[in-house]
Structures are given as structure tokens and as C-alpha cells.
N, C-alpha and C positions, 0 to 999 in steps of 0.2 A: 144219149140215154139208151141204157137194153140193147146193147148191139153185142156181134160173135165177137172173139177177141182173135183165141187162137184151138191149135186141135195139139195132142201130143199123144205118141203113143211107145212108152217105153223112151228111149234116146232119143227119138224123133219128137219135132215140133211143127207144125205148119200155121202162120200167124197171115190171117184171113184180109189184114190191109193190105198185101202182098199182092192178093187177087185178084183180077175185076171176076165177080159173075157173069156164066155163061151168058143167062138170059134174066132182065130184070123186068115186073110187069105190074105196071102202078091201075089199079083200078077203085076209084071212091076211097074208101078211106083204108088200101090194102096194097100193100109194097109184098109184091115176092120175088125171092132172088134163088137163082140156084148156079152151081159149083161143079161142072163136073171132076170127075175121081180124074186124078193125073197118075205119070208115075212117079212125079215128085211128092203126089197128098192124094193119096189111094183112098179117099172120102168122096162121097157123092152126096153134095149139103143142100137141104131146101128151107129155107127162111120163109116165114111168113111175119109181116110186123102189121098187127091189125091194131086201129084206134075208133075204139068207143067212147064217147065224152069224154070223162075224163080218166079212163083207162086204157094201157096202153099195154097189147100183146105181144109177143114173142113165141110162136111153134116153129121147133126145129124136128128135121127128118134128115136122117143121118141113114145112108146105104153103105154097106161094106163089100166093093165088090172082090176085096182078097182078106185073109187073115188077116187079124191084128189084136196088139195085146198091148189093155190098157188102157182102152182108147177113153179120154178126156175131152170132154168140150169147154171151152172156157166163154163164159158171158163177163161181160164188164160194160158199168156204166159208171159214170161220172158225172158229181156235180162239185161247182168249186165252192168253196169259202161255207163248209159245213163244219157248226160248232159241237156238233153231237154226233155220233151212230150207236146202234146198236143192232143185236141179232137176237130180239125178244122170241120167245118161244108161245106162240099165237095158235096153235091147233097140231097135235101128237102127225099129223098128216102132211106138214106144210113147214117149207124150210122161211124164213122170213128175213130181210134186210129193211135198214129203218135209217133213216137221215134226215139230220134237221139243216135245211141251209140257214144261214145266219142272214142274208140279205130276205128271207122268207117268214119271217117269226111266227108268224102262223098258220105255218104250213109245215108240213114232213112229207117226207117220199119214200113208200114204200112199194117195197119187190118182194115176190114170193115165186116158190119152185117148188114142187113135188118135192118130199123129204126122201125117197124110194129113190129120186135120181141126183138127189147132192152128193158127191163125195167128199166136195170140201167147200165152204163161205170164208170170203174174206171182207172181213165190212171197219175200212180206216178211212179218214180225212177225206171223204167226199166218195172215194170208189167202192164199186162193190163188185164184186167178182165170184161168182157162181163155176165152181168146178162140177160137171153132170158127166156120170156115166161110172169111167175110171173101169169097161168092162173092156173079157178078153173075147173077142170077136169073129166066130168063124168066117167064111164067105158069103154075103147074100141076108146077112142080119141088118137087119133096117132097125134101128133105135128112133122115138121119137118122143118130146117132151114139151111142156108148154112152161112160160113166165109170165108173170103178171106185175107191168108195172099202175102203180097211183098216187095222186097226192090225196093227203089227209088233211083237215085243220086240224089246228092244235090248239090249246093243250090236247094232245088225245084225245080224241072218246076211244075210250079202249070198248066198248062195247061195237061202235062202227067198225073198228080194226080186226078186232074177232070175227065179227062179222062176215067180211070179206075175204078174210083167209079159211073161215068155214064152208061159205060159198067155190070159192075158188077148190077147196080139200073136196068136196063133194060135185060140182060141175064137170061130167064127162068129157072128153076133148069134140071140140066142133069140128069136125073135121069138111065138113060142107061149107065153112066160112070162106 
């Protein structure tokens, strides 16, 4: 669930299973990993995966130590054997992904992103894949963004689901977590 996938910038791709992390550092309920810039993936990536109950974070810090144009981050998660998705539109601020598993009937899992940083969602047969940025890049620009994953019961309460992408559209980034 909510992990990087891959980076691409222009013809260029760099796909993040490829890599181990420089340094990874598990503390309570908090995984961070970081990436340094190569000259293969001129990126310099810091992951943070924070779990709260039953919510579950993603903050990315993207450094650019040369030019680049383009540049794309790609998030993907996965779950198998889902009879439903959607990409309901929850709050003019907040990009949202929606999936029902079928072994879960009542339950869905939803993911949300800054609308300001999607370039592009894709939400089929279990995966959802978040494209953020898609900008051109001078030296030394540090991009950074958060994800929010959760499960919901269902049927909906569309009023809890608003909710939380309200919260989430309006909650400044924690950056002291």
C-alpha cells in the first residue's frame, strides 16, 4: 500500500525497486527512508510512511541537485481482487482514489493528494497510481507533498469521506512528525 513507484523526467525513468535506500530509520510508528541523487537518478528522495490508527501517511521531499524537466513522481498502491474504483471528486482542493476489495464488503480504501500536485490518477482493478509534480526543475528546488491513505466502512458515509478529505485539504503539513 502507498509506496514510490518510479521517477521520470522527460525520456528518462528511474523505478525505485531498483534501489536500496541510502539510510532507512524505523522509529514507533515511523519508517523513513532516503535516496541519495546518483548520476544514474539525479533525485535526492526522503520518504516518510507515518501510521496513525487507522490512517496511513506518505510525505515525500524531492531535492534537485541539477536541472531537470518534467520531473514526475509516481506513487502506486495495490490491492487485489477489487470489484469497484472510483475517482469521486470529495473537496475542489484534494485529488481522491476510492476502492472497494471484494474480500472486504464493508470496507473501501481511500487515498487522497493535494489536487495543486497531481498531474495525472489512475484508478483500475485494485491499483492506484498517483502522478505528482510533472514540473521543470532548476538546481537546488526541493518539491515536497503529502498522501493520505484509509479505510472507510461502507456503504459510504459520504459525509465521514468529505470529511476527511476536508480535513486532510485544510491540515498544513506536519513537518515535526
Amino acid at each position: 500500500m502507498l509506496g514510490l513507484a518510479e521517477f521520470t523526467s522527460l525520456s528518462r525513468s528511474w523505478n525505485l525497486s531498483h534501489d536500496s535506500p541510502a539510510d532507512v530509520f524505523i522509529q514507533g510508528d515511523r519508517i523513513t527512508a532516503s535516496w541519495q541523487a546518483t548520476p544514474q537518478r539525479p533525485i535526492e528522495i526522503h520518504a516518510r510512511w507515518i501510521l496513525e490508527l487507522h490512517r496511513f501517511w506518505l510525505e515525500i521531499s524531492l531535492l534537485t541537485p541539477s536541472r531537470l524537466e518534467s520531473l514526475t513522481c509516481y506513487t502506486q498502491s495495490y490491492l487485489s481482487q477489487c470489484h469497484q474504483h472510483a475517482s469521486p471528486e470529495l473537496h475542489p482542493d484534494v485529488r481522491a482514489a476510492l476502492l472497494h476489495p471484494a474480500l472486504a464488503p464493508d470496507w473501501a480504501y481511500l487515498e487522497l493528494a493535494p489536487r495543486y500536485d497531481v498531474h495525472e490518477l489512475h484508478v483500475q482493478d485494485g491499483l492506484i497510481r498517483f502522478g505528482l509534480f510533472h514540473d521543470d526543475l532548476e538546481k537546488g528546488v526541493v518539491l515536497r507533498t503529502r498522501l493520505l491513505a484509509t479505510y472507510v466502512r461502507t456503504p459510504l458515509d459520504t459525509i465521514q469521506v468529505e470529511r476527511i478529505a476536508n480535513d486532510f485539504a485544510h491540515a498544513p503539513p506536519d513537518l515535526s512528525r
